[in-house]
N, C-alpha and C positions, 0 to 999 in steps of 0.2 A: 556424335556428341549428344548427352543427354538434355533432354528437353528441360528450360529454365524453368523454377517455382517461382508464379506472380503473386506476392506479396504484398496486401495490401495494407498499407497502413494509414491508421483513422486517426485522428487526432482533433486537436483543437477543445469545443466542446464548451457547454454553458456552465463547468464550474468555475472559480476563480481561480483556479491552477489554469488556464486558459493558454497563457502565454509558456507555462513552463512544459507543457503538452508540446508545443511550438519546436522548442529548444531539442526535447526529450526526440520527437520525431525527424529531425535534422541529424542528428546524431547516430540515429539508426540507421538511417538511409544511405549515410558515409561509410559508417561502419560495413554493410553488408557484403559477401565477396557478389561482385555485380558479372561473375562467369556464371554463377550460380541462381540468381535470384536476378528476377527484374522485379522493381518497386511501382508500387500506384500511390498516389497521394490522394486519401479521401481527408476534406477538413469539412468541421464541422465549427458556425460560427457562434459567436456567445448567446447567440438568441436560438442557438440549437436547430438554426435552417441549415441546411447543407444543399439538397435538391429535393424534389416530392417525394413522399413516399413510396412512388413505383420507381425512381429514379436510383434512390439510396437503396434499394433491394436490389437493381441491375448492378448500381455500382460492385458492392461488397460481391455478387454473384461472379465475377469478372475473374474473380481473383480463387487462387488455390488457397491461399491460407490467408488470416489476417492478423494482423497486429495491433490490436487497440492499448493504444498510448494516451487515454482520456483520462488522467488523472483527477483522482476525487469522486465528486458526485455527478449523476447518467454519464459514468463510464466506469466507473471503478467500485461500483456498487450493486453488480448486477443485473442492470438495465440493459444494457449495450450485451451483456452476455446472452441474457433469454432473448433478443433480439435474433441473435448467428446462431443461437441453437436451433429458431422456429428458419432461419435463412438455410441451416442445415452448411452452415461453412464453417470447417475447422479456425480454432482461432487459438494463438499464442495467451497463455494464465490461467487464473484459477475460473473454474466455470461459476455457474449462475447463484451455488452456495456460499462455498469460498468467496466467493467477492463481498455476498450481499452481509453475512457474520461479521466478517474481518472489515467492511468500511464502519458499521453499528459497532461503536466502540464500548456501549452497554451488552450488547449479546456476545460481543467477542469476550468483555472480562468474566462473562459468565459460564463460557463454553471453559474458558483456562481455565478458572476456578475448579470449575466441576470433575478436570482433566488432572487437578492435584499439581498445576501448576503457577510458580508461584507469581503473584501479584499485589499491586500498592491497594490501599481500603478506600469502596469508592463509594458514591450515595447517585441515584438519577433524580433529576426534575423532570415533569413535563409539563408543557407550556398551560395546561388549565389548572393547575396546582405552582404555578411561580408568585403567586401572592402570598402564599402561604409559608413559603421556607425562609426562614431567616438566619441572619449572618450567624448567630448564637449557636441557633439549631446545628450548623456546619462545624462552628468551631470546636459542640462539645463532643463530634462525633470523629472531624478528623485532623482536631489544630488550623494551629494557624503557623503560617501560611498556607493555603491549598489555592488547585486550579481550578479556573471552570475551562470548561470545553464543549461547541457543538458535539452533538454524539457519532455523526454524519457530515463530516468534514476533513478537508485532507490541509498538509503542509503551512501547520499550523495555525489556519485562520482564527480567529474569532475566539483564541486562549489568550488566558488570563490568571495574569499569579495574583493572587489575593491576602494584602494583607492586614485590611481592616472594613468598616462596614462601609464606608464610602463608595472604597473601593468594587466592593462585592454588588451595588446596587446598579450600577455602571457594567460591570461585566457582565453579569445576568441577561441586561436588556440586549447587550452586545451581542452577546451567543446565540437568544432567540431569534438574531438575523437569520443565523444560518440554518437552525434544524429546530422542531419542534421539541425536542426533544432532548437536556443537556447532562452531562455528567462534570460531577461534581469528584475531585480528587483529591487526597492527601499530597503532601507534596514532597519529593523524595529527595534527599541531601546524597548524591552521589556520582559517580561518572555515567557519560551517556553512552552505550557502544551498541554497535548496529552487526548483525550479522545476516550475511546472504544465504537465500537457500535456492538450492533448481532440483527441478526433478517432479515425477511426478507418482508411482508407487516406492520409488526406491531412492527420495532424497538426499542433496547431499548440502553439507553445511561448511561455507567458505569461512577463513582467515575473518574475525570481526575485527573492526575500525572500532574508532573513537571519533564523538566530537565532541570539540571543548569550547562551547559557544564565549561569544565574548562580550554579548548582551546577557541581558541577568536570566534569560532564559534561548532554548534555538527557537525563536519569533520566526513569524511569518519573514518583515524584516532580516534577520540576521540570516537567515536560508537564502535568501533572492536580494534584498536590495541592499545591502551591507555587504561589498566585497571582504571585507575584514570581520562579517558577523559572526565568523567560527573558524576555527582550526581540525582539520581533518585529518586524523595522525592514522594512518594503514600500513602496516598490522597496526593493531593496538598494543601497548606494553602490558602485555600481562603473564602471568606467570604458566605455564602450562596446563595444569592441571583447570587453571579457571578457563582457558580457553576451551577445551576437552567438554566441561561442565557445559556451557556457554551453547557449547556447537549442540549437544545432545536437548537441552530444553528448543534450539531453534526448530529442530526437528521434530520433537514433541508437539511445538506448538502448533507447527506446520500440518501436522497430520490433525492434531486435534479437529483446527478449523477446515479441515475438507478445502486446503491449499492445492494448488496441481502446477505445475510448469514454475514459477517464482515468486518468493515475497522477499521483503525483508524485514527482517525482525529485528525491533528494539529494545534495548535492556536499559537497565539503571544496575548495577553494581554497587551497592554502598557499604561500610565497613569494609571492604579488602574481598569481602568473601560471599557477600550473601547477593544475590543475583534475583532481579523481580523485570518480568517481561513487560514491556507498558503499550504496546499493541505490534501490528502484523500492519505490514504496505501490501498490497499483493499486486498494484503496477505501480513499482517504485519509479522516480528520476531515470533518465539518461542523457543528461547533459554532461557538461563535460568536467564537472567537478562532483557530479551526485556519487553518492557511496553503494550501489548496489552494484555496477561495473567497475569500480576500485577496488573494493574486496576481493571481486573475480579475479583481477587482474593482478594481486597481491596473493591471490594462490595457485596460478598458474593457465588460468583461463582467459585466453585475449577479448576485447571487444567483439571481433568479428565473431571467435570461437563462441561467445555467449549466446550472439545472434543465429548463432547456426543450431546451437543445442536446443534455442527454445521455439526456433520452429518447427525442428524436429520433433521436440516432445509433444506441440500440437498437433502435427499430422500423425504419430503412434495411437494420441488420444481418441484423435478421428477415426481413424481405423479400426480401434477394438471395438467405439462405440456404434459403430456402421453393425455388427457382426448380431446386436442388440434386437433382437423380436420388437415390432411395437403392437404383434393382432396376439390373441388368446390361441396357445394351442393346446391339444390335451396331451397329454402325456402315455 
């Protein structure tokens, strides 16, 4: 009988996704086929102690592969990544670029832009010039109503739909809780559809969902504390050729951002036909209502089978990059 893959997975963590990191990693651990994998539970608490720093390197060292389910920020932005690069342990997602692009929702709309793929008209602040931008200034560039947003921020914290100056001076202050750093957005009248991607040279793009929030935006709220704060329809209703479209920009976009093993990509849809990405997860939800194991599962791909492909794809990743020179040689 072949020798089990220990599996470690990290979770918890000091952004305020904290608790849904919780959920996400319960989830995996159920899921996994347990002939095949034995599980370690590393958590890590919201003040970001877990054990000393010789302790957390023995931990992760322990394990064949890991799974960082750190949703947000120092975990889903890089941090946690160049960590297990310099630890030298294979880990499930996108590596230390991919993450750190795709959570900077300014570098992310710039890399797609630049990739000729399409996006909503956005403007950044940063926190020594917020004195200085005023509601006027926004409205003559992107209408009203528009959002603010941390630029560095996950599952919705700290947005805000804006639609007059009151409002706007209140949300500003609100966002600079979370990042130095905020983007400012038009606001886009359309459906929200989500499409999964895996894979890591040879992507592939699942069946997208729909959600049809039932608060006036999908809030922090309507994701986690409103059982009724949205409606999750998978597949989504759409007509073929828009899903075909759909599936080939998730893949674009996926490559664009130096994505590897899975994200999930968000769209807006409006008019019928015209399709604008509005960012990239790259460790999306796995609880038991999130939409990045839905979608798989509404195109043929089980829970478990997910679980299995995406630690796959990190021990492949491991392996070519072991094969990697680090001394000068001459030719």
């Amino acid at each position: 009988m072949p020798k089990k893959i220990r599996v470690g997975l990290l979770f918890g963590g000091r952004s305020v996704e904290h608790e849904i990191s919780i959920l996400s990693a319960k989830n995996i651990a159920q899921a996994m086929d347990k002939k095949k994998y034995d599980v370690a539970f590393i958590k890590i608490d919201k003040q970001g102690a877990c054990f000393s720093k010789t302790e957390i390197f023995k931990s992760i060292q322990s394990v064949d592969v890991l799974f960082p389910i750190l949703h947000g920020t120092f975990g889903e932005d890089g941090t946690v990544q160049g960590l297990l690069k310099l630890a030298n342990i294979p880990f499930v997602g996108a590596g230390v670029l991919g993450s750190a692009v795709c959570m900077d929702k300014d570098m992310m709309k710039r890399v797609l832009r630049d990739a000729g793929i399409p996006i909503s008209n956005f403007m950044i602040v940063q926190d020594f010039e917020k004195d200085k931008i005023t509601f006027s200034d926004i409205q003559n560039k992107l209408g009203v109503p528009f959002f603010i947003k941390p630029a560095n921020s996950g599952s919705s914290v700290g947005i805000h739909k804006i639609k007059d100056k009151n409002q706007f001076e209140k949300a500003l202050k609100d966002a600079f809780q979370y990042d130095r750093k905020v983007l400012i957005e038009e606001y886009i009248q359309g459906r929200e559809i989500e499409c999964s991607v895996l894979g890591n040279e040879t992507p592939i793009a699942s069946a997208p969902g729909e959600i049809i929030p039932q608060h006036e935006f999908y809030s922090y709220e309507a994701k986690y504390l409103d059982e009724k704060g949205a409606l999750l329809k998978v597949p989504a209703d759409l007509p073929e050729d828009t899903v075909k479209k759909i599936q080939e920009i998730a893949i674009r976009s996926y490559k664009a951002l130096c994505c590897e093993g899975m994200a999930r990509v968000d769209f807006f849809v409006r008019g019928g036909d015209e399709i604008l990405v509005n960012e990239l997860n790259t460790l999306p939800g796995f609880t038991k209502i999130s939409m990045y194991p839905k979608m798989w599962e509404a195109s043929g791909i089980s829970y478990s089978q997910l679980i299995d492909k995406l630690i796959q794809l990190a021990l492949d990743r491991f392996k070519k990059e072991k094969k990697l020179t680090t001394s000068y040689r001459r030719l």
